[in-house]
C-alpha positions in Angstrom: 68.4 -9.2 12.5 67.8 -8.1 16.0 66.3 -4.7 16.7 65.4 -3.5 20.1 61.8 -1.5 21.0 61.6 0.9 23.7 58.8 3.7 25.1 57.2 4.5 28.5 54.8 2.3 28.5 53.4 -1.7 27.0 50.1 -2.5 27.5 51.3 -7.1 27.5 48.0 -9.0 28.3 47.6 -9.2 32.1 49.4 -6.5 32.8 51.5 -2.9 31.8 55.0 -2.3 31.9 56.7 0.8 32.4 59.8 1.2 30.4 59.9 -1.1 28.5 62.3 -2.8 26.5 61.4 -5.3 23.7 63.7 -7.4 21.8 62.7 -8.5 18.3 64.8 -10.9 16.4 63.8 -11.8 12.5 60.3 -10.3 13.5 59.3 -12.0 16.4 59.4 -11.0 19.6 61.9 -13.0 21.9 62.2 -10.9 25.1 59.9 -8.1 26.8 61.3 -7.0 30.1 61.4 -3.3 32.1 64.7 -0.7 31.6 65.5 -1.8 35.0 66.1 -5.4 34.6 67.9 -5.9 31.6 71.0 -4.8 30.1 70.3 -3.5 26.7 71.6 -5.4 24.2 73.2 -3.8 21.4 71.1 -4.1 18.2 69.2 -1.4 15.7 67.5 0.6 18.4 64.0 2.3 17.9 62.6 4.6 21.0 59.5 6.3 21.3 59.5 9.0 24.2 55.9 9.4 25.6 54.9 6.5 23.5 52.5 3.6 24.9 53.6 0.0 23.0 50.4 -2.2 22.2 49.3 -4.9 20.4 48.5 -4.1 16.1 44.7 -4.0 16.3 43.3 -7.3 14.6 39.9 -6.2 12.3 37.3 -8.9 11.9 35.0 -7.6 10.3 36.0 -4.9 7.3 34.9 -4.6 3.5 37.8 -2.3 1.9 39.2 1.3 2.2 41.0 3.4 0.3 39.1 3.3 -2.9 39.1 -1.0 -2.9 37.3 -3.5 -1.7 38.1 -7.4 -0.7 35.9 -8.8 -3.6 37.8 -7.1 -6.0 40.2 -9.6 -5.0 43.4 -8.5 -6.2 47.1 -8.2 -5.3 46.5 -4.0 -6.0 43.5 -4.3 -3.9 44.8 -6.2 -0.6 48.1 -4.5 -0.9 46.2 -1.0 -0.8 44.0 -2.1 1.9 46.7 -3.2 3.9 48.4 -0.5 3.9 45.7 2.0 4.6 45.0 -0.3 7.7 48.8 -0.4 9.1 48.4 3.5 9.1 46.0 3.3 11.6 47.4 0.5 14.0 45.9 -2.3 12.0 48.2 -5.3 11.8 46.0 -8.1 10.7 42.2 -8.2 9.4 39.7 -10.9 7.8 38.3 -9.5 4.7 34.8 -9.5 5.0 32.7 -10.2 1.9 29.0 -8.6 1.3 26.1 -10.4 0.0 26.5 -11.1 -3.9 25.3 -13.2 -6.8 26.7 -17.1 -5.9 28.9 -16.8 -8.9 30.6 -13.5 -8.4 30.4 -14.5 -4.7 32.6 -18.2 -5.6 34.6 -16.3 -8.2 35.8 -13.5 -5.5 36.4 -16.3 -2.1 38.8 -17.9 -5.6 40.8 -14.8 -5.5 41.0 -13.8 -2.2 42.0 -17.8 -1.2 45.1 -17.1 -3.0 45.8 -13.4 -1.0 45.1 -14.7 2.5 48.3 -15.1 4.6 50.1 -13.1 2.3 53.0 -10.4 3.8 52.4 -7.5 1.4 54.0 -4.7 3.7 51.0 -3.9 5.2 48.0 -5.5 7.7 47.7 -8.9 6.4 44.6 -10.9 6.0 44.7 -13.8 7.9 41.1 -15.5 6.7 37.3 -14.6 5.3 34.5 -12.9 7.0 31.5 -14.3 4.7 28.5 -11.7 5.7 26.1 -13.2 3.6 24.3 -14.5 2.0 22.5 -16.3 5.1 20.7 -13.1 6.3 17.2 -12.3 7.2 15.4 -10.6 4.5 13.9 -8.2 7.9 17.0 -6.9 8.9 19.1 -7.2 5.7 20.8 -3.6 5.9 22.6 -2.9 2.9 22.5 -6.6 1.5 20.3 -6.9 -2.0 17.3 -8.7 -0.6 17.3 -10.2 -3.9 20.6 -11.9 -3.7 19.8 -13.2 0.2 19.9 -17.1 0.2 18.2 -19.3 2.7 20.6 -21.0 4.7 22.1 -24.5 3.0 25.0 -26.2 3.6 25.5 -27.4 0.4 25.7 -23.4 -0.8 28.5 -23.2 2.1 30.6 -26.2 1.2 30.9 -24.7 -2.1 32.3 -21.4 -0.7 34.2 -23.2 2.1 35.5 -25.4 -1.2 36.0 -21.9 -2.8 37.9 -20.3 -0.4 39.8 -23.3 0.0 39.1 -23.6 3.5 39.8 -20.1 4.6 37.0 -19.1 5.8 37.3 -18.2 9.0 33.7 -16.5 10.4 30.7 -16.4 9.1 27.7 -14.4 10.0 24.2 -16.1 9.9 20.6 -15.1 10.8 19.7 -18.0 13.1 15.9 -17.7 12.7 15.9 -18.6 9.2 14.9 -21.8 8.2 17.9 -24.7 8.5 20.1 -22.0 10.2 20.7 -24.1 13.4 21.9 -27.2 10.9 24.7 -24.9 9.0 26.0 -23.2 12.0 26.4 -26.2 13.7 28.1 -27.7 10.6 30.4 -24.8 9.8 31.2 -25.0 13.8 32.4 -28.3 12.7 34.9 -27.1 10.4 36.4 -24.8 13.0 34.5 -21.7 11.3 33.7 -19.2 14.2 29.9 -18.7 13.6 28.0 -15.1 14.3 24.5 -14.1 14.5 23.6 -11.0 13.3 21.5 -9.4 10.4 18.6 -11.0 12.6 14.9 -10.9 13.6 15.4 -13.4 15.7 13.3 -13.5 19.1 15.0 -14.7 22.0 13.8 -18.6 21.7 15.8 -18.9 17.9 19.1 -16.6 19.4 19.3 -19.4 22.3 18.9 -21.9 19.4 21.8 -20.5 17.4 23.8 -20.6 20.2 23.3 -23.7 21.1 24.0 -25.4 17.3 27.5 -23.4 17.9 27.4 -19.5 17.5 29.7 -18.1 19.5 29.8 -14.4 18.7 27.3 -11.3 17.3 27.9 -9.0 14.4 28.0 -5.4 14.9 25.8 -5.4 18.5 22.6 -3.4 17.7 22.3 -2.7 14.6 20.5 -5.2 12.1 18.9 -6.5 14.7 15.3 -6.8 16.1 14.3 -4.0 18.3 14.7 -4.5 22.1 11.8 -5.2 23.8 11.1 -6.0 27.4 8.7 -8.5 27.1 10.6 -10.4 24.2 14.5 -9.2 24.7 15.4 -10.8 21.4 18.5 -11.2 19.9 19.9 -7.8 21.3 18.7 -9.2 24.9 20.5 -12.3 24.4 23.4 -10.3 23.5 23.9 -8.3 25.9 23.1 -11.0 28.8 24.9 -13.8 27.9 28.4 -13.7 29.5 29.7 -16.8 27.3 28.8 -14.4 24.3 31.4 -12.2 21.9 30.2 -9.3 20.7 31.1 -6.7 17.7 30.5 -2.9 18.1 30.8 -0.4 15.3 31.7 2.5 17.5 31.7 5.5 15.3 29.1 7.7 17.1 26.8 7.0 14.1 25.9 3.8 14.1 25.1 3.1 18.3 24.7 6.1 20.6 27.0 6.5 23.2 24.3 5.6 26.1 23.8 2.7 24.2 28.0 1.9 24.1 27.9 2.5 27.9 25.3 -0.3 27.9 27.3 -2.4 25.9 30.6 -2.2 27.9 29.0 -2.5 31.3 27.3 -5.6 30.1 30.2 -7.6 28.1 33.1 -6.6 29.7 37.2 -6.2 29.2 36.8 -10.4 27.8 33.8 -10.2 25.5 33.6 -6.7 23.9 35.4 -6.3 20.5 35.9 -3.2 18.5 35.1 -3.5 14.6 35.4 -0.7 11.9 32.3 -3.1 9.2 34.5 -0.3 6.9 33.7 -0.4 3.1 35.9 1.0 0.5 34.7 5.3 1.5 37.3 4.9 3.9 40.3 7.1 4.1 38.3 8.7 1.3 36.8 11.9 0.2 32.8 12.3 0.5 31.2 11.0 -2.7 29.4 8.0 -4.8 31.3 4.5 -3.8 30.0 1.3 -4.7 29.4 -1.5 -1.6 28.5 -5.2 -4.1 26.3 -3.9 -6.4 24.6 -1.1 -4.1 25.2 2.7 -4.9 26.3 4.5 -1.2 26.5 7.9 -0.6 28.9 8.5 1.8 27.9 12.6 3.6 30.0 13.5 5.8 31.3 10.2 6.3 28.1 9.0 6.7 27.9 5.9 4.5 23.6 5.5 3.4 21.6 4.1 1.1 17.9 4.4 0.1 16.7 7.4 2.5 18.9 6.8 5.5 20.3 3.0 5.9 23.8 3.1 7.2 26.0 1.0 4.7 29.4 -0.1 6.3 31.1 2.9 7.8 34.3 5.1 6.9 35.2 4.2 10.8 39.4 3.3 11.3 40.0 0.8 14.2 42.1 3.5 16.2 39.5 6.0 16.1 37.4 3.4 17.1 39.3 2.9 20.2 39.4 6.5 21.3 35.6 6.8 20.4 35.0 4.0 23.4 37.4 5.5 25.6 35.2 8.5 25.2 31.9 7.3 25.3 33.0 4.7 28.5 35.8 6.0 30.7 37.7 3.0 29.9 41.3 2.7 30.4 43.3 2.0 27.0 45.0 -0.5 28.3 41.1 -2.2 28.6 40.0 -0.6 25.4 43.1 -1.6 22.8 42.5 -5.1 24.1 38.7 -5.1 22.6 40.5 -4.6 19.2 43.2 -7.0 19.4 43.6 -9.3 22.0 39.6 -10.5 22.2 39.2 -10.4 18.5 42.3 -12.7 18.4 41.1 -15.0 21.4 37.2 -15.7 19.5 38.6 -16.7 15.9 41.3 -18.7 17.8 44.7 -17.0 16.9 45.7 -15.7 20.2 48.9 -17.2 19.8 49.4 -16.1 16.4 48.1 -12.4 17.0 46.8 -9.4 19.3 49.2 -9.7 22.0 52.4 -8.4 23.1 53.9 -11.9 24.6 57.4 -13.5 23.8 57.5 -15.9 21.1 54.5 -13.8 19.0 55.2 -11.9 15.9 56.4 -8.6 16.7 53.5 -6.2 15.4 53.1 -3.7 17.3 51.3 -0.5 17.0 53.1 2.6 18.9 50.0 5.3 20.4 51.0 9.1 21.6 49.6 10.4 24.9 46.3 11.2 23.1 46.5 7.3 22.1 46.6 8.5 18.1 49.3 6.3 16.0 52.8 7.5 15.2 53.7 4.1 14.5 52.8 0.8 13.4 55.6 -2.0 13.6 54.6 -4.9 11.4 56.9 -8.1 11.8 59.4 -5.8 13.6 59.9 -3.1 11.0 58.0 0.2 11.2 55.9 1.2 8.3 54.6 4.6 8.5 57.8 6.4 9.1 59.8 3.6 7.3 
């Protein structure tokens, strides 16, 4: 089946195109070309006037929405997910576990082994985000302390074993005693490895990155404080160019002094959007459950205890329009920090998160305030199907 895309605008990977005309056959994109240089062929013909083509935003790091959450593990669950996330430009995500007992842990990377890859309509997940249990007990944020687990790689080969290999980034607190030896083990496997949920100073961050780390959950927050004596891990962050970084921009979670910082320091090729969403999302204010803890969500404020943010209700568009706010930053810039960078770190930039001949042809369709009217998921549209 051949169906033919067309807008003002596409935001490709080096460069924008006005006019353009995209040719999908069977899903997957085989031309991309301006008005004025090709002769349009004659196939199902979908326009979008005043519309900027980009690349389906790619999620790393989210824990449910819509009333479910990844461990649940079910076809209902990543079906629901994934739908809620093509409604909001999301065309592929990693479900991203939270710290739990081993055996519920095991039990859930089962049933999730079995959903990955799977084309259920909506965003598919294309691998596992384990966020714990390696975390430091300091910086633990809305992971049971109780349930935390000094790093081992014998623990990890029996979730890699688990999720039958699918595992595809992990985050690890490289301070923590036989932290170096893991990451530089699961670097071995091909797992992308991040540091985050960290006291680490800046001697054990160089250390992590060293044995293999080559990326930083959510930039800022569950980490030690800055300090100018002893940057620590937020330092190292923010100074090493090599470095990916995740930012939950939701206005709640990092001040938008402290996103300017950010972008100025990683750049177009090393900033990447996240939503670290949890199952609140796309849903009314109330009592939700993230593992085993009891959140509050206010506002869309997501707490625990007194005031500790847990997750966030944050969707990936409004995510990119946030940073365009806070920043200045052109979207063409900014939609590449959620697709095209997050794609490039886990090492599916040929697979994902670019607009480029030969890719699958999910594409997410932004109005001229950049909100979604459509989301294009192996060529066929599925908000306004």
């Amino acid at each position: 089946m051949k169906t033919v895309i067309t807008a003002d605008r596409l935001i490709a990977p080096d460069r924008s195109i006005e006019n353009p005309v995209v040719v999908v056959e069977d899903g997957i994109i085989a031309q991309i070309d301006s008005r004025a240089n090709i002769d349009m062929p004659s196939a199902s013909h979908l326009h979008f006037a005043g519309g900027t083509l980009i690349a389906s935003f790619f999620d790393i790091h989210i824990h449910g929405s819509a009333g479910c959450d990844v461990m649940d593990a079910t076809p209902h669950a990543f079906s629901t997910i994934g739908s809620f996330l093509a409604r909001h430009g999301v065309g592929a995500y990693l479900a991203t576990t939270v710290t739990a007992a081993v055996d519920k842990t095991l039990t859930s990377l089962e049933g999730m082994s079995a959903l990955i890859g799977n084309d259920t309509g909506g965003a598919k997940p294309l691998g596992i985000h384990i966020e714990g249990p390696f975390l430091s007990p300091h910086k633990k944020g809305a992971h049971p302390a109780h349930l935390l687990q000094p790093p081992s790689v014998e623990l990890f080969d029996r979730m890699w074993q688990a999720a039958q290999g699918k595992i595809r980034l992990m985050t690890i607190a490289p301070e923590m005693p036989n932290a170096e030896e893991l990451i530089s083990h699961a670097a071995g496997l091909g797992v992308r490895v991040s540091i985050g949920h960290s006291n680490a100073d800046t001697t054990a961050a160089r250390a992590g990155i060293r044995a293999g780390a080559v990326t930083a959950t959510h930039t800022y927050n569950a980490m030690r404080q800055f300090d100018h004596r002893d940057p620590g891990l937020i330092g190292e962050v923010l100074s090493n160019d090599d470095l990916f970084a995740e930012l939950i921009c939701d206005g709640l979670h990092v001040h938008p002094d402290a996103v300017r910082i950010y972008w100025r320091s990683k750049g177009p090729d090393r900033a990447m959007l996240i939503t670290d969403a949890m199952s609140a999302a796309g849903m009314p204010d109330g009592h939700y459950k993230l593992g085993e803890l009891d959140v509050q969500v206010v506002d869309g404020k997501c707490i625990i205890d007194e005031n500790t943010l847990a997750g966030s209700t944050l969707t990936l568009d409004r995510a990119v329009r946030n940073f365009a706010e806070f920043t200045g930053a052109s979207i063409d810039d900014v939609s590449r920090l959620a697709s095209r960078n997050p794609a490039r770190m886990i090492g599916l930039e040929t697979e994902v998160g670019s607009l480029a001949v030969g890719h699958a042809a999910d594409i997410t369709v932004l109005s001229a305030k950049n909100e979604v009217v459509e989301t294009i998921l192996r060529g066929r549209p599925v908000i306004n199907a």
